[in-house]
N, C-alpha and C positions, 0 to 999 in steps of 0.2 A: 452684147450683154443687154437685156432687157432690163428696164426699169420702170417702176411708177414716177405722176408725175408729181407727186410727194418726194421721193428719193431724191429726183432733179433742182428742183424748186425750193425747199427745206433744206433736205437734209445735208446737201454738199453748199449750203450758202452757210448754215451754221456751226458746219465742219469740215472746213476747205482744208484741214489736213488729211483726211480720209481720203486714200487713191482707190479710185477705181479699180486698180487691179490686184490690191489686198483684196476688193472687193467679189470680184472673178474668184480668185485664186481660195476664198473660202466656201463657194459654191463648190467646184472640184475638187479639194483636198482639203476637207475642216476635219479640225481634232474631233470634234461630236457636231449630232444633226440631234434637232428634239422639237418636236412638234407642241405646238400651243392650243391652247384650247381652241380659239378663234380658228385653225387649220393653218394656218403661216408657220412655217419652221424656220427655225435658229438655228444657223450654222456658225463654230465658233472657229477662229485661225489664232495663232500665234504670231506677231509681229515684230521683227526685233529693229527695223530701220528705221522706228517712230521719231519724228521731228525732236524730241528731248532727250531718245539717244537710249530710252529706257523700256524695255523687254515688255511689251503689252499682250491683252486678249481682244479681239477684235470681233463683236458680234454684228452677224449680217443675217438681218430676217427678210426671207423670201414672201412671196406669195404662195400660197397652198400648191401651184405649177412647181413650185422649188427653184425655179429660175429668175422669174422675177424679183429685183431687190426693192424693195421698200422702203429698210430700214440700216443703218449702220453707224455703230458707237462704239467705241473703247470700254468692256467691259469687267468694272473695278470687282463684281459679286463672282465671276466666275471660279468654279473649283471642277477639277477635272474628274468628278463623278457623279453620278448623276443627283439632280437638285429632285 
């Protein structure tokens, strides 16, 4: 799994509940993929193992490759059509 070293250094030091392999796992099998302006796409997963026990959405922004992670957070705004 590729990452920036923003995703390394940030993002899993200010959400060390975030596993890497929600994080995989929404690169190959996410509910929706949707491109940003910027060219980094949003891949969204469904999580239900979450540390509080409580059914979350889990967004994981790539790099315009789509493989690269950058970014990853527990996403409160999502709704399952398109924004």
């Amino acid at each position: 799994m590729k990452t920036t070293r923003y995703f390394e250094e940030q993002v899993l030091r200010k959400r060390p509940y975030i596993k890497r392999a929600w994080c995989a796992a929404a690169i190959t099998a996410p509910l929706r993929v949707e491109a940003q302006a910027d060219g980094r796409l949003r891949h969204w997963l469904s999580i239900s193992d979450t540390p509080d026990e409580k059914p979350r959405i889990l967004r994981v922004v790539t790099l315009d490759d789509g493989e690269t992670i950058h970014n990853a957070f527990f996403d409160r705004d999502f709704s399952g059509g398109k924004s």
